[in-house]
C-alpha positions as CSV (number, residue, x, y, z in Angstrom):
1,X,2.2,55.7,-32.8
2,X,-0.1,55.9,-29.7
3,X,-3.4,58.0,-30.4
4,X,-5.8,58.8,-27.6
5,X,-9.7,58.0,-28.2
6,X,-11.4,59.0,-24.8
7,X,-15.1,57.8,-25.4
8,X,-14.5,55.2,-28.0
9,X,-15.2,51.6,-28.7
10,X,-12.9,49.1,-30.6
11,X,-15.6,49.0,-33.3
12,X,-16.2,52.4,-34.0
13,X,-12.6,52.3,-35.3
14,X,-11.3,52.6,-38.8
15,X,-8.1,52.5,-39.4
16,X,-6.2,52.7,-43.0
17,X,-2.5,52.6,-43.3
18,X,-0.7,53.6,-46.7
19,X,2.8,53.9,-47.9
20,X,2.9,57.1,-46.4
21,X,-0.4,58.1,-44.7
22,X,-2.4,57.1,-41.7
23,X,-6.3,57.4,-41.9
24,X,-8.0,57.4,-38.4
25,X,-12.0,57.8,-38.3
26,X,-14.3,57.1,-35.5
27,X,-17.8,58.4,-35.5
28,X,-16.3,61.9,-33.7
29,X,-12.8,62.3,-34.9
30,X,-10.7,62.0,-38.4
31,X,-7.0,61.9,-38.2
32,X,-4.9,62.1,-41.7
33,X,-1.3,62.1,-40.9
34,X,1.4,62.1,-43.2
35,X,4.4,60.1,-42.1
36,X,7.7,61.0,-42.4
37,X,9.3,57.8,-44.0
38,X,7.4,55.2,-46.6
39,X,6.2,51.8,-44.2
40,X,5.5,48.7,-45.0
41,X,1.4,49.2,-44.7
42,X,0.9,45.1,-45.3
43,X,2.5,44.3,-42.4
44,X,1.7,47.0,-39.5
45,X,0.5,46.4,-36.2
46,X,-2.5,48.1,-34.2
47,X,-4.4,47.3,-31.0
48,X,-7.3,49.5,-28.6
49,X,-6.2,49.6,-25.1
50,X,-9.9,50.0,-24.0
51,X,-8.8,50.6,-20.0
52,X,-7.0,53.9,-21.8
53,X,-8.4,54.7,-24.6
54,X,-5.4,54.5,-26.6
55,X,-4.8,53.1,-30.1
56,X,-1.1,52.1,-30.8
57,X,-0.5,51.6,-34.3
58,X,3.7,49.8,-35.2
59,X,4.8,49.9,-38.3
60,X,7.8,49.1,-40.2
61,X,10.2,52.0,-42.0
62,X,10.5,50.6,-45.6
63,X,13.6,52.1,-46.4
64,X,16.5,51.4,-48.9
65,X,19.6,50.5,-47.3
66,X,23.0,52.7,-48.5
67,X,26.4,53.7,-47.0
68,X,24.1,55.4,-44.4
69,X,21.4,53.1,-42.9
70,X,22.7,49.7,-43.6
């Protein structure tokens, strides 16, 4: 997930990642977004790209594997 911040610093960032819901505030915006597919919110990935502005957040799909996604 890449989410532009123009005019924000790496610690003005809060970021909180749940099964299925990302929670995004900085000191001018809020994003809630409800994901698609359960992740694995323990082991998720985020870094600022400060040159442009950009958070990416990776996270892992937790699904259950079946005669579909194995």
């Amino acid at each position: 997930i890449k989410i532009k911040l123009p005019e924000t610093k790496y610690s003005d960032i809060t970021l909180d990642i749940q099964d299925k819901v990302l929670d995004l505030r900085t000191p001018k915006k809020k994003l809630l977004l409800h994901l698609p597919y359960r992740v694995d919110s323990k082991n998720g990935k985020a870094r600022f790209l400060s040159e442009e502005e950009t958070l990416e957040v990776t996270l892992r799909v937790s699904r259950t594997f079946d005669f579909i996604n194995f």
